[in-house]
GUPA-419899 format. One line per field, with one value per residue (C-alpha): x, z, y; residue number from 0. Coordinates in Angstrom, 3 decimals. Layout:
<recs>
u: (X; ...)
w: (Z; ...)
v: (Y; ...)
pos: (NUM; ...)
</recs>
This chain:
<recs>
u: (-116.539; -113.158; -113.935; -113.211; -116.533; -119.929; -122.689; -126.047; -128.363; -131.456; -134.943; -137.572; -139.334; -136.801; -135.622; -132.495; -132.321; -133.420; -130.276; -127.918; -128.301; -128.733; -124.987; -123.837; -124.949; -123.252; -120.299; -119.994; -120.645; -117.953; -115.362; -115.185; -115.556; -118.380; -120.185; -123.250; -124.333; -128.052; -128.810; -132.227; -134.346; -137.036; -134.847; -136.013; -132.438; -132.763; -135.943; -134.232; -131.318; -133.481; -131.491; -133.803; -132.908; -129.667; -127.674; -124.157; -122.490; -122.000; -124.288; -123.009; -125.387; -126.051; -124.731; -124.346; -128.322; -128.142; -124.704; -122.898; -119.352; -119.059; -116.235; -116.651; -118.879; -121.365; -121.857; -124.879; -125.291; -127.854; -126.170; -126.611; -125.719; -125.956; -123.561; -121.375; -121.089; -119.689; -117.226; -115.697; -115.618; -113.446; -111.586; -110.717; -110.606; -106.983; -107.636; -110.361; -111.415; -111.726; -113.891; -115.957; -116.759; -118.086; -120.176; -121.572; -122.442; -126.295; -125.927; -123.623; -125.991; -128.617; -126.819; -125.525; -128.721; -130.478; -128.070; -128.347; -126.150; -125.323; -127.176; -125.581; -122.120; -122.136; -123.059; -119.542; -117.815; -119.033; -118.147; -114.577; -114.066; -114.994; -112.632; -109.879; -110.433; -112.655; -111.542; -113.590; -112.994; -115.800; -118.377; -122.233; -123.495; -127.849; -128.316; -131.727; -133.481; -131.840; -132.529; -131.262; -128.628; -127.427; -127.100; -124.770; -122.085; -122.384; -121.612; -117.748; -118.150; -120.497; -118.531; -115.722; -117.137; -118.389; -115.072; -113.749; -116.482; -116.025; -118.559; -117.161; -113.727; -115.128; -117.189; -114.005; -111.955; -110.100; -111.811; -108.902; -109.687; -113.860; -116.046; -119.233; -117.086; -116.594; -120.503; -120.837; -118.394; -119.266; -122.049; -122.474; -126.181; -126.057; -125.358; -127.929; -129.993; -129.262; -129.063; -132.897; -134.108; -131.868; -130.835; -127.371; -126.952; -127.584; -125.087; -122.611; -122.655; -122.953; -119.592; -117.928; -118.927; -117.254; -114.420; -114.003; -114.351; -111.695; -109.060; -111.016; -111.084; -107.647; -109.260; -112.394; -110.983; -109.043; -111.686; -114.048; -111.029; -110.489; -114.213; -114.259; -111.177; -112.658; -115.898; -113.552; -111.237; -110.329; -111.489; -115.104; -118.073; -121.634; -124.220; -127.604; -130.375; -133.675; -136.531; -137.967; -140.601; -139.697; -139.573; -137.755; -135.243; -135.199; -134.226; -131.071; -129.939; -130.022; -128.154; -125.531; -125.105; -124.357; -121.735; -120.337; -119.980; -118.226; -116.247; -116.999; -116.410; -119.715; -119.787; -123.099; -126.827; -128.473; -132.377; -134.693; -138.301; -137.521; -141.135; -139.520; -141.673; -143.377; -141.105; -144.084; -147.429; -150.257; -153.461; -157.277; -157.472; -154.859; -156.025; -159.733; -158.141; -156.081; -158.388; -162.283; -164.675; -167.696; -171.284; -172.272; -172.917; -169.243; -168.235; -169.218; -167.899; -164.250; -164.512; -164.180; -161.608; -159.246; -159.791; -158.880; -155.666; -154.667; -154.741; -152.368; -149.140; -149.816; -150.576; -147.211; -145.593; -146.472; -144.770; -142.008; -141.724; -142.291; -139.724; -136.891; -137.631; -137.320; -134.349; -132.275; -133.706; -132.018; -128.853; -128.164; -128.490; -126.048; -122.125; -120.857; -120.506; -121.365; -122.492; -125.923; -127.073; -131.151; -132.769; -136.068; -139.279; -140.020; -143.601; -143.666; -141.814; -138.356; -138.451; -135.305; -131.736; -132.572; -134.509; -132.161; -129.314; -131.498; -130.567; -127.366; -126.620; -128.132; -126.106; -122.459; -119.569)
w: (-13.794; -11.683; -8.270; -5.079; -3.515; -5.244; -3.585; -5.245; -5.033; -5.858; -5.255; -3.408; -4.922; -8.047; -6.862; -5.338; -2.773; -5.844; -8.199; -4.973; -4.547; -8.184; -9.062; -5.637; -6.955; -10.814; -9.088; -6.997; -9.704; -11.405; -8.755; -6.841; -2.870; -2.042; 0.490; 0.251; 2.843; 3.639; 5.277; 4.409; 7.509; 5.755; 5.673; 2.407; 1.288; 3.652; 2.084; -1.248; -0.972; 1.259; 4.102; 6.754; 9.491; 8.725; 11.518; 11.967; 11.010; 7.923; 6.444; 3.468; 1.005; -0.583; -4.332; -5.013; -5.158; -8.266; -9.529; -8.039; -9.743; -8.290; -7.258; -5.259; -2.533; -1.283; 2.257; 3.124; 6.689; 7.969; 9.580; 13.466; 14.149; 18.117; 17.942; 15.489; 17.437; 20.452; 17.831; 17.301; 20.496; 21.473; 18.752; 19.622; 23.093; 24.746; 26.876; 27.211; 30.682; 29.397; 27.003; 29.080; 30.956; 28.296; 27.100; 30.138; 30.905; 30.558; 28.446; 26.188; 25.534; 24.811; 22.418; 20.599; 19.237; 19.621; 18.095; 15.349; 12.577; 14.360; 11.737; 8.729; 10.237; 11.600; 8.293; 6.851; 9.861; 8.710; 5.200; 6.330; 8.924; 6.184; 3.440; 5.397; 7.242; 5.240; 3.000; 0.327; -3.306; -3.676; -1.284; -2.697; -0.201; -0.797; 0.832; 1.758; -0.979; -2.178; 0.473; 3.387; 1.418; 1.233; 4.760; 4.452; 2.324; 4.833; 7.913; 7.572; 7.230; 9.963; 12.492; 11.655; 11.838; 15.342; 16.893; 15.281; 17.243; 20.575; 21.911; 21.381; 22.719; 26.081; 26.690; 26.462; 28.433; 31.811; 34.671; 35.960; 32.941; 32.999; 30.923; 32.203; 34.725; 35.989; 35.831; 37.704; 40.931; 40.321; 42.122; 38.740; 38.294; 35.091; 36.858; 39.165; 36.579; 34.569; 38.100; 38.724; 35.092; 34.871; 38.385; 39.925; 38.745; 34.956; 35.285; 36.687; 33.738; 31.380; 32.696; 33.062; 29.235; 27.803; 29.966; 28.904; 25.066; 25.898; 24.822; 22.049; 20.173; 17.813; 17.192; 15.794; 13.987; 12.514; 11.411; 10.107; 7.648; 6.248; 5.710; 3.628; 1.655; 0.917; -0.811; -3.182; -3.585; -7.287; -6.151; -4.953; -7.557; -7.398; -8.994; -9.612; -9.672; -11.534; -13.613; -16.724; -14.820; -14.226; -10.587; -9.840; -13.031; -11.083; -7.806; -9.837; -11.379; -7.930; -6.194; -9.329; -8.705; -5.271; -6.362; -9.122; -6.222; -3.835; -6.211; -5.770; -8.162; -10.613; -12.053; -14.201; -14.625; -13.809; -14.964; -14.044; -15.245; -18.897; -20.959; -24.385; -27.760; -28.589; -31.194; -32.854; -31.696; -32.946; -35.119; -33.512; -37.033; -35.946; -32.389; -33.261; -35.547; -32.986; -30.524; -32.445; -29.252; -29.385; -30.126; -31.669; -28.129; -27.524; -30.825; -30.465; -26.926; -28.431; -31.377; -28.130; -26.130; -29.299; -30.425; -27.002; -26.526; -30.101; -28.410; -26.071; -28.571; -29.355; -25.752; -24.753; -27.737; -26.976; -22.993; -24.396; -27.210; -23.660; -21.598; -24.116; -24.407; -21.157; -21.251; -23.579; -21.346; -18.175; -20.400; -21.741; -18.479; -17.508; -18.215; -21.932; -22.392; -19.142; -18.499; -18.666; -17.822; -18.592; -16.598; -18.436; -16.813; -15.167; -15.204; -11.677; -8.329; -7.981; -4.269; -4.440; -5.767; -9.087; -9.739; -8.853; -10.817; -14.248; -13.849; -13.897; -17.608; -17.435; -14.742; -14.226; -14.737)
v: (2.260; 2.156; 3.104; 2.029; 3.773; 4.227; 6.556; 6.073; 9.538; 10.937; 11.809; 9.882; 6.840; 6.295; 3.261; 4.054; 0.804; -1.227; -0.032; -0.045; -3.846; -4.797; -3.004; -4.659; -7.637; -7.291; -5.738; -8.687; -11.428; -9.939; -11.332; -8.599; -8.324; -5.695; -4.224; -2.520; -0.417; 1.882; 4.670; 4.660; 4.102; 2.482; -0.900; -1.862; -3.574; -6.446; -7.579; -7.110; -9.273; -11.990; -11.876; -10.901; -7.640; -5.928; -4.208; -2.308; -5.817; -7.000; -10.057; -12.335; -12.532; -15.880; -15.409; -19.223; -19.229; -17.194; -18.096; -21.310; -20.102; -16.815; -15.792; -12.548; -11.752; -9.646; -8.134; -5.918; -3.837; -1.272; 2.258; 1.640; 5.557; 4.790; 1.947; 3.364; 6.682; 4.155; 2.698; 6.317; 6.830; 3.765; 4.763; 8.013; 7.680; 8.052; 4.764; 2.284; 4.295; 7.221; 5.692; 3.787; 6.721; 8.821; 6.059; 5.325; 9.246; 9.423; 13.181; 11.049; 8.934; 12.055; 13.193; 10.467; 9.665; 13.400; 15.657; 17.386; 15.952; 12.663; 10.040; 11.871; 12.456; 8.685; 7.375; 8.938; 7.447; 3.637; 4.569; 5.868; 2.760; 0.194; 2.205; 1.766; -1.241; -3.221; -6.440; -4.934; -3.718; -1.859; -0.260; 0.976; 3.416; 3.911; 7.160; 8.902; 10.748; 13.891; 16.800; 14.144; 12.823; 16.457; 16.644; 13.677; 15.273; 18.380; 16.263; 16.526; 20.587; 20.912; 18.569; 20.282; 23.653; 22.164; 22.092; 24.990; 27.318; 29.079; 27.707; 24.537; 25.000; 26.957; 23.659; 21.809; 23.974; 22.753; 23.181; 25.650; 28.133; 27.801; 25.832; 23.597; 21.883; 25.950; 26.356; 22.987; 24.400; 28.212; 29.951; 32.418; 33.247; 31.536; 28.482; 28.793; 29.065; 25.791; 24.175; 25.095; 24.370; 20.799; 19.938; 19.914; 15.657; 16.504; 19.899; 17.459; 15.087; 17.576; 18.898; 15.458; 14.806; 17.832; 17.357; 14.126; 14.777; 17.359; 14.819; 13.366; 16.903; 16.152; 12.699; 13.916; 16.696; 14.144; 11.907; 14.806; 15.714; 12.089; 11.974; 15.088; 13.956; 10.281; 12.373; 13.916; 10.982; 9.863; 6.480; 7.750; 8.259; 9.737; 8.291; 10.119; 7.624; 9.279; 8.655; 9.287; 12.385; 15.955; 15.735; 13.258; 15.148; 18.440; 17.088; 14.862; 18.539; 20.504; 17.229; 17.853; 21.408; 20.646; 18.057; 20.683; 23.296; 21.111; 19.357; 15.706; 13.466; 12.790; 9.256; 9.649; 8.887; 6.074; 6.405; 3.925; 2.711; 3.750; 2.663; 0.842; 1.091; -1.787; -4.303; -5.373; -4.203; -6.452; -5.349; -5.593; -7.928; -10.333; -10.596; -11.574; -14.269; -15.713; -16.908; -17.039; -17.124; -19.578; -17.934; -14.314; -12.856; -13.794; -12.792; -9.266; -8.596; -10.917; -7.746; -4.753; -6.729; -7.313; -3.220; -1.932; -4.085; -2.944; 0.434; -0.413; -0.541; 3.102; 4.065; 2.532; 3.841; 8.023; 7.020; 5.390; 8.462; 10.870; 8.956; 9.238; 13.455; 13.165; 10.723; 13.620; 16.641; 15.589; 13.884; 17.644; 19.379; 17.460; 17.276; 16.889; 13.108; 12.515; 8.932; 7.470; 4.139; 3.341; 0.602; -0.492; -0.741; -4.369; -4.141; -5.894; -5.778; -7.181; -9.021; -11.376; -11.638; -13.523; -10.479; -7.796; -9.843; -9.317; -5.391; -6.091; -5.360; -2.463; -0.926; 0.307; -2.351)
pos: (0; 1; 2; 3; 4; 5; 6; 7; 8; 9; 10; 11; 12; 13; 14; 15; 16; 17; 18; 19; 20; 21; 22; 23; 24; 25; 26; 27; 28; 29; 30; 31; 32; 33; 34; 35; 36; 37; 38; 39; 40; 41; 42; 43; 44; 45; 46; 47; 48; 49; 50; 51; 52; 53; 54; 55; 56; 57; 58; 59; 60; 61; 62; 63; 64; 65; 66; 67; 68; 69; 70; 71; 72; 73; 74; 75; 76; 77; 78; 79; 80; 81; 82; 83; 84; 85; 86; 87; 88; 89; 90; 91; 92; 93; 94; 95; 96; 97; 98; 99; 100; 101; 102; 103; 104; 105; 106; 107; 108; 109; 110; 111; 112; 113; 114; 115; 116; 117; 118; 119; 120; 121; 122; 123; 124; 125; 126; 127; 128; 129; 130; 131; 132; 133; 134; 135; 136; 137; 138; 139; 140; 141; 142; 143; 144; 145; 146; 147; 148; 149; 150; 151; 152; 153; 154; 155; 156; 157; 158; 159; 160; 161; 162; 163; 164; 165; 166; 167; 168; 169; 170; 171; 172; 173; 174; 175; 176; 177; 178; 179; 180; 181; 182; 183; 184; 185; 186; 187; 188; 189; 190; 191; 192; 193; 194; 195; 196; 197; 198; 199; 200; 201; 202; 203; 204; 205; 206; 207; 208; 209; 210; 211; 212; 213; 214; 215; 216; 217; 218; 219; 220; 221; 222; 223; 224; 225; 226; 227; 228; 229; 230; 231; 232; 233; 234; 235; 236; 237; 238; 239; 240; 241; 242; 243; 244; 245; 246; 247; 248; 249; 250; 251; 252; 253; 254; 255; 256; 257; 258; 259; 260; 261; 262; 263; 264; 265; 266; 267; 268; 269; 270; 271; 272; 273; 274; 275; 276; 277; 278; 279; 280; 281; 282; 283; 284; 285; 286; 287; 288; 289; 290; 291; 292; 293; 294; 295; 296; 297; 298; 299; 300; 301; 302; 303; 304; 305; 306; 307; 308; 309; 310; 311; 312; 313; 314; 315; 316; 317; 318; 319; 320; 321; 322; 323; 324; 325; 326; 327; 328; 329; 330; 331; 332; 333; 334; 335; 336; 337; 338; 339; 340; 341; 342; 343; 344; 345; 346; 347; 348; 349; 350; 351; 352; 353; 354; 355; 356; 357; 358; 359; 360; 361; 362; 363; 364)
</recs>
């Protein structure tokens, strides 16, 4: 897969943190420099790659424990939205006052981490900033499970549709021409009102905020639209990360239809915890042979352990036989030719990178 920026999808419980840092891993082992990044707030990738916390900074994981002659390199982080919400607005900001005021005003820092949108819209921002200014080849973004992630390709839309509304640009407005700095000098009823309800010190700030972000309007406009264009970039890729159970199938189709709609680029499947048939199940016959217990009491119980585990072939054999149905189900909903990479089932929990690294062949390249 040639992409500069991989976005890993899907329901809830699938494994989506688990493939993330297993193809950031591969990808990375290939000589590549990546950077895998989570949005999840359960934190689960840190204990993946054994590297402890993760913050808004990028972490080297330690590849030369699993492969001394690698040649790439592998950085994880964990979306701070708070902190990356102050980057933007340094960013943005026409000086490093005007910044510093806005940061340090109290309803600023309200709604930085209270409104709605922020987390999801944020998240873009530290995919842009590390697209454009990040020494990477490749960056794996592990998103939320499907109905959050959703809210994550909206973001650009809905920030942009922020400061397209009135309501929007009268906040904004000079103080000669009204806005909440107007309401904050006024004696309108209205602002008598919102004085008695949030006090004359939290109307002031209010109005210093918006007039403030007045000047960081263009720059957030701006940003919103380079979002929105890196989601459909030729470079960018969606993978849908499911499993072999009609759940976690329905939830990969609706995430596809939203992709289809909005035209972002769909890179392909990626279903984990496939059951495999058994190569060569064994016969209750050949088991009781094998290992002849000691005394007739023994003997007889030896007889119902070696008849039930002979079971277990053709037990695992009608899942395996249900998980590929299931397998060519979601594989024909989907595009014609479409892509689809199976992971098998581990049988255990994968905790460190030695693990993760075994998925590797199983995964995009």
């Amino acid at each position: 897969m040639t992409a500069r920026v991989i976005i890993c999808c899907g329901s809830g419980g699938v494994g989506k943190t688990t493939v993330s840092a297993a193809l950031a891993i591969s990808l990375a082992r290939s000589g590549q420099r990546v950077a895998v990044l989570t949005i999840d707030p359960a934190r689960r990738l840190a204990d993946s790659l054994g590297i402890g916390s993760l913050g808004n900074t990028a972490r080297r994981v330690p590849l030369e424990r699993i492969d001394p002659d690698c040649t790439g390199s592998l950085d994880a982080m964990m979306l701070d939205a708070k902190a990356t919400f102050d980057d933007l607005i340094r960013r943005v900001s026409p000086s490093p006052g005007a910044a510093d005021r806005i940061l340090a005003n109290h309803y600023y820092r309200f709604a930085s981490q209270r409104l709605g949108g922020s987390h999801e819209y944020m998240a873009m921002e530290k995919l842009l900033d590390l697209w454009q200014t990040g020494p990477y080849d490749v960056i794996v973004l592990d998103t939320p499970p499907t109905r959050h992630a959703l809210d994550f390709i909206k973001a650009p839309d809905r920030m942009a549709g922020l400061f397209d509304q009135g309501v929007m640009r009268w906040l904004v407005m000079p103080a000669t021409q009204g806005g909440w700095r107007a309401l904050e000098l006024g004696s309108e009823v209205v602002a008598k009102v919102l004085k008695r309800f949030l006090g004359r010190g939290t109307i002031a700030e209010i109005a210093d905020f918006f007039e403030d972000f007045r000047d960081l309007w263009d720059g957030f406009t701006e940003r919103s639209k380079r979002v929105k264009a890196l989601l459909a970039d030729p470079a960018t890729r969606f993978l849908l990360v499911s499993a072999p159970a009609r759940a976690a199938q329905v939830e990969a189709l609706y995430f596809l239809d939203v992709l289809n709609q909005r035209k972002l680029p769909f890179g392909g499947f990626v279903i984990n915890r496939v059951v495999e048939a058994p190569a060569h199940p064994p016969s209750a016959t050949a088991l009781r042979a094998a290992m002849p217990p000691d005394g007739p009491t023994a003997a007889d119980r030896w007889a119902e352990i070696c008849a039930g585990v002979a079971q277990a072939p053709a037990q695992r054999q009608a899942l395996a036989e249900a998980h590929a149905r299931q397998v060519a189900a979601l594989k024909a909903a989907g595009p014609v030719g479409a892509p689809c990479w199976l992971i098998p089932d581990q049988d255990r929990d994968l905790h460190d990178l030695a693990d993760l690294a075994e998925l590797g062949p199983y995964l995009p390249s």
